[in-house]
C-alpha positions in Angstrom: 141.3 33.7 167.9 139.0 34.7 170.9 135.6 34.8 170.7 133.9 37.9 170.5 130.0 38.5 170.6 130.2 41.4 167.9 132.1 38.8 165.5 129.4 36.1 166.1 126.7 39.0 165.5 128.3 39.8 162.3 129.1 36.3 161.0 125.0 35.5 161.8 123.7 38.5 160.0 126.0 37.9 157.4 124.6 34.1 157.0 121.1 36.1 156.0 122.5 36.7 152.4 122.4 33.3 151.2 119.7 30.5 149.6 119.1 29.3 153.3 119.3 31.6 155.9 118.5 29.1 158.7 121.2 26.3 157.1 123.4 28.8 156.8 122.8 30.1 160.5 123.4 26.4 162.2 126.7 27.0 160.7 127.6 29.6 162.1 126.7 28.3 165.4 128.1 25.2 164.9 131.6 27.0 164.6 130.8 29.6 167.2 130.5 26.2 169.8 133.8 25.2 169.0 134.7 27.8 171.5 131.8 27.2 174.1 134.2 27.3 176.8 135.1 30.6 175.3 131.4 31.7 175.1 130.5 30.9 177.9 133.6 32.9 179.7 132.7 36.0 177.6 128.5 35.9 178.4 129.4 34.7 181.9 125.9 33.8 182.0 124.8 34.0 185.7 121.0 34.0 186.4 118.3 33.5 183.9 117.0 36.5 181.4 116.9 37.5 177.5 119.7 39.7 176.7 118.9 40.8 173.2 122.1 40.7 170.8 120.3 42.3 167.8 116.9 42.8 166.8 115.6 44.1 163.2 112.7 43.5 161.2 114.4 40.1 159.9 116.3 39.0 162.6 116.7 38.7 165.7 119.7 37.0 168.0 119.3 36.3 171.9 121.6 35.3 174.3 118.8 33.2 176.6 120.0 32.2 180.1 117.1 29.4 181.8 117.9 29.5 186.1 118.0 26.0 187.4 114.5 23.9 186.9 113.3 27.3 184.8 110.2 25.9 182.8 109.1 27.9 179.8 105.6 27.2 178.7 104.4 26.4 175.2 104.8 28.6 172.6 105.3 29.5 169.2 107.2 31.5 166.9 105.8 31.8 163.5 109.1 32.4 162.6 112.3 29.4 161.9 114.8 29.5 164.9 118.1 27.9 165.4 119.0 27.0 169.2 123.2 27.2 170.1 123.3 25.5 173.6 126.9 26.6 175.1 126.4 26.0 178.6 124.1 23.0 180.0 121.0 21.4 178.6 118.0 22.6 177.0 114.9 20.3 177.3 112.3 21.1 174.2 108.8 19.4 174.5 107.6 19.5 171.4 103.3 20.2 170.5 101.2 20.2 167.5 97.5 21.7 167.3 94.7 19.1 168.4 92.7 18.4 165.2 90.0 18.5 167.6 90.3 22.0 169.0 92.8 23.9 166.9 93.6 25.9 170.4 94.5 23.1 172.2 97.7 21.6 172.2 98.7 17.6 171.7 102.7 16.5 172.6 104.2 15.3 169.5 107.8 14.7 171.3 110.7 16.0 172.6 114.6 17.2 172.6 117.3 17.3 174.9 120.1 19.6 173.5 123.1 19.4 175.0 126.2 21.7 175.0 127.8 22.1 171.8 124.4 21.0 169.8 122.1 23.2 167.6 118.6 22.8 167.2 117.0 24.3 163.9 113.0 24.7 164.5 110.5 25.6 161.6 108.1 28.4 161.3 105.3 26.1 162.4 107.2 24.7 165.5 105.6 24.8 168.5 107.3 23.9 171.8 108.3 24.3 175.4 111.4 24.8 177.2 112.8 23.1 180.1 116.1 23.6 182.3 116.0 20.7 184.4 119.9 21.0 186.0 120.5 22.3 189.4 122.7 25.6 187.2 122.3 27.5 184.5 121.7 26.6 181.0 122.7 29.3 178.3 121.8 29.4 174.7 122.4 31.8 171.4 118.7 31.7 170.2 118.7 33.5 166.1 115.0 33.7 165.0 114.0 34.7 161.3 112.3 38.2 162.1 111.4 39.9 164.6 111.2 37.5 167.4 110.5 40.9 170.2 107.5 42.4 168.5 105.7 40.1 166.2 102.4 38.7 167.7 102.6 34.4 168.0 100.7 32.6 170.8 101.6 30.6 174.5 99.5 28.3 175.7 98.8 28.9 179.5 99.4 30.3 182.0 96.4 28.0 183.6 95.1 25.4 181.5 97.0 24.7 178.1 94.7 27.1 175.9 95.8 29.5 173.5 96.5 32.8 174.1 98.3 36.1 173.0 102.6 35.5 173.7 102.6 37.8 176.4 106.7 39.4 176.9 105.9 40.8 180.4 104.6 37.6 181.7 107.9 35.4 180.6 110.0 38.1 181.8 108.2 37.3 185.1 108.7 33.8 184.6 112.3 34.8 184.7 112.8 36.5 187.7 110.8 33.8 189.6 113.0 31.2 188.5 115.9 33.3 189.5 114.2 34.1 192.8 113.2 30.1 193.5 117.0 29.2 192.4 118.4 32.3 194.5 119.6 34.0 191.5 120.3 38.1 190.5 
């Protein structure tokens, strides 16, 4: 059987009936990578951007494409998230709050997820987001809520202090990295 995005879609919001949504998720995905070739055919992901796949109160799925040496800086989600790399590798640098300065940030480790992996994050991950190839890296990113509208925190632009998550601002971050990489 082909893959199809409406399928995957389906299958995901499906998963959100059961005991564990987020277990029940990385399934999904797991399955959906079987195909990755397939995937990556149908998004034929070309430059770096958020496309959003479906977005309600309780859910929301992203097909996130990181241009070549793309750095995302540190954020949150106050939500759990599951991570689906089908093209590529996503580098996650991992923070927790300084018990110093609860603003500031300490690194607490990392994660290279590779093609055909899945990363399950909780609600109280913080993290950063790296595509260190010279192409593309694409990923099926499912958050648990509403990943475009609910306020969370990033920790720069500048020095590594916390601030409001500010949409606009990685949207530029974006089209820079496509610009730098030579991307549309």
């Amino acid at each position: 059987m082909a893959f199809a995005v409406d399928d995957l879609v389906g299958a995901i919001v499906d998963a959100q009936g059961g005991r564990d949504a987020r277990l029940a998720t990385r399934d999904v995905l797991a399955r959906a990578l079987h195909d990755a070739d397939e995937m990556a055919d149908v998004f034929a992901p070309r430059a770096g951007g958020l496309q959003i796949l479906h977005n309600t109160p309780d859910l929301t799925i992203l097909n996130v494409v990181w241009a070549p040496g793309m750095y995302l800086l540190p954020h949150n989600h106050l939500m759990w998230a599951d991570i689906a790399v089908y093209v590529g590798t996503e580098d996650n640098e991992f923070f927790r709050r300084s018990p110093d300065d609860r603003r500031l940030l300490v690194e607490s480790g990392g994660k290279q997820l590779d093609r055909g992996e899945v990363l399950l994050l909780g609600d109280d991950a913080i993290h950063s987001v790296r595509n260190s190839l010279d192409r593309v890296t694409a990923a099926i990113h499912v958050y648990g809520g509403d990943f475009v509208r609910k306020p969370r925190s990033q920790w720069g632009p500048g020095p590594r202090e916390e601030r409001a998550y500010d949409m606009d601002f990685v949207n530029r971050e974006f089209a820079a990295a496509n610009a730098r990489a030579g991307l549309r």
